[in-house]
C-alpha positions in Angstrom: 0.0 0.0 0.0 1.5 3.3 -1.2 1.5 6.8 0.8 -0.6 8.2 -2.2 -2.7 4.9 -3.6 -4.1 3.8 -6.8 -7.5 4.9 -6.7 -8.9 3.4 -10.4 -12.0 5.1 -12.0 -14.8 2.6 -11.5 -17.1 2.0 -8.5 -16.2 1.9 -4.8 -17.2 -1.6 -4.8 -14.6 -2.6 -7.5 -11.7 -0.5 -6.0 -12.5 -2.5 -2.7 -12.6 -5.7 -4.1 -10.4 -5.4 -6.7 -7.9 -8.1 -5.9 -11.0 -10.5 -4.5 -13.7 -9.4 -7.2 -15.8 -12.9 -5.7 -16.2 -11.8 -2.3 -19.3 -11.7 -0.4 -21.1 -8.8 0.3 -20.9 -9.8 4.4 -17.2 -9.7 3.8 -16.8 -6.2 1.4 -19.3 -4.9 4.8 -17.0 -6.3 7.2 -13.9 -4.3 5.7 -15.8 -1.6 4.8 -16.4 -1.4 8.7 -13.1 -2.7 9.9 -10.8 0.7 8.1 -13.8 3.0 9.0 -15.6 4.1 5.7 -19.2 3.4 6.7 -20.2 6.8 6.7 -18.4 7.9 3.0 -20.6 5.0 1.5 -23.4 6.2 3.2 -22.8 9.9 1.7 -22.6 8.5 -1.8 -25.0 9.5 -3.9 -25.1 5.1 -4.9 -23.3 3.9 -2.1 -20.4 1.3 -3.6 -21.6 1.4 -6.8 -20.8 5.6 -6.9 -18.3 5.7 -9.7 -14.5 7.6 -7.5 -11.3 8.3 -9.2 -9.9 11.1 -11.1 -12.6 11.4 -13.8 -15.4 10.7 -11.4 -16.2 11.8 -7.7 -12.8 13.0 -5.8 -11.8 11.5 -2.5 -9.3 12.6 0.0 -6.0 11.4 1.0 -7.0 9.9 4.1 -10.2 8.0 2.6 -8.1 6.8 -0.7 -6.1 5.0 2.1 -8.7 3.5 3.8 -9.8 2.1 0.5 -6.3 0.7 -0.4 -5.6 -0.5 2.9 -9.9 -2.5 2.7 -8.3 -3.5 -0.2 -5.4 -5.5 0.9 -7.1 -6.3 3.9 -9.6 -8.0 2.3 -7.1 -10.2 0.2 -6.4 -12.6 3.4 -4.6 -15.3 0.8 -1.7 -12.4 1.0 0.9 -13.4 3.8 3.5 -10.7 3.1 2.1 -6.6 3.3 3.9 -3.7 2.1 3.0 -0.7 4.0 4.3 3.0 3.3 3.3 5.7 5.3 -0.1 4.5 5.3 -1.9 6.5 7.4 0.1 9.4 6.8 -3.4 11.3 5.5 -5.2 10.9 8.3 -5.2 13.1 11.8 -4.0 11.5 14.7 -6.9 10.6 15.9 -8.3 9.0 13.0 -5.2 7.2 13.0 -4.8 6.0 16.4 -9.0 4.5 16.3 -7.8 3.1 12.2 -4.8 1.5 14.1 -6.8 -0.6 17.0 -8.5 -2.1 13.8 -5.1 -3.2 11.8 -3.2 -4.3 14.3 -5.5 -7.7 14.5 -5.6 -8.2 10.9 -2.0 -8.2 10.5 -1.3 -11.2 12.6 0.0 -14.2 10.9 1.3 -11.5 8.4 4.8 -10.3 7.5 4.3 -6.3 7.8 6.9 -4.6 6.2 5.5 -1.0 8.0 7.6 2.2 6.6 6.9 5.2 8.4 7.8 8.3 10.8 5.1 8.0 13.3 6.5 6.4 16.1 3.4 5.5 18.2 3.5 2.3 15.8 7.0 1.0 17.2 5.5 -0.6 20.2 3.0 -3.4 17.9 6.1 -4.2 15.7 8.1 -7.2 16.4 11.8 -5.7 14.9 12.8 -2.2 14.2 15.1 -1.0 11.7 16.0 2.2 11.8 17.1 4.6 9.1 19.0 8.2 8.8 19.7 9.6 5.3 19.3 6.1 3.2 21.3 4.0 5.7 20.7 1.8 8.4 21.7 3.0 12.0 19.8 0.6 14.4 18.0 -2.3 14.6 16.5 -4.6 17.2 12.9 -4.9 19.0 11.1 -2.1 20.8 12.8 -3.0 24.1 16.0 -3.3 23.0 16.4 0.2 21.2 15.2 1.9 23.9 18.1 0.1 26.8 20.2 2.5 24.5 20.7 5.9 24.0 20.8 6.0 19.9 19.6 8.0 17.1 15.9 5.8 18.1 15.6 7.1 21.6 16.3 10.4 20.3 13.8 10.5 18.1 11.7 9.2 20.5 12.4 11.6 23.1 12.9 14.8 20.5 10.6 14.7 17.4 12.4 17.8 16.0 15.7 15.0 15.4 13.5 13.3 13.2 13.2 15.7 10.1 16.0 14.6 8.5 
């Protein structure tokens, strides 16, 4: 899942279900629920049959990635995910109640999780840690914070983290 996903021009229902197009409809609800976009179907004029994407109704960055990420999420036959900045359109608080709701789904997954919010560190089993391009830590949660390192400083002064 990209920081600025593929949001095709055809109905909600198809960009959901685009990589399961046989789902059930108890199963397109269910992660239409789960990454919180119950009330943008409800506000379509057709609900998931409203035609999005560039030549048709606009979306914003926040709700393009709950699409993508109902998407993948919905896809349980993939074991490996690929997330980049995924949430980085939402508000925190948006993110934080979206998190509580991945965090189950991607058990029994390898989660490859890029990103600069560090309130995610704590749900990820290994850390690697980058400055300019180049790995300067690694380890688990625990284990990066026994040390002083670039991680703790991050940690304990977000203005480190810009570059």
């Amino acid at each position: 899942i990209l920081q600025d996903p593929y949001i095709f021009d055809d109905t909600l229902r198809n960009n959901i279900c685009f990589y399961t197009p046989d789902v059930s409809q108890e199963q397109i609800d269910k992660a239409i629920e789960m990454m919180g976009l119950t009330s943008l179907v409800a506000e379509l004029p057709d609900g998931l049959d409203t035609m999005i994407g560039k030549g048709y109704r606009q979306l914003s960055g926040g709700q393009a990635q709950r699409i993508a990420l109902a998407r993948a999420f919905l896809d349980q036959s993939r074991r490996i995910l690929i997330l980049d900045e995924p949430t980085a359109h939402l508000d925190i608080e948006t993110e934080l109640e979206l998190k509580e709701r991945m965090i189950p789904i991607m058990k029994d997954h390898l989660v490859l999780f890029a990103t600069h919010r560090l309130h995610w560190m704590r749900q990820m089993d290994y850390i690697i840690v980058m400055r300019h391009g180049k790995i300067v830590e690694q380890g688990t949660y625990d284990q990066l914070m026994a040390k002083p390192g670039y991680f703790t400083d991050l940690v304990f002064d977000r203005s480190k983290g810009e570059d």
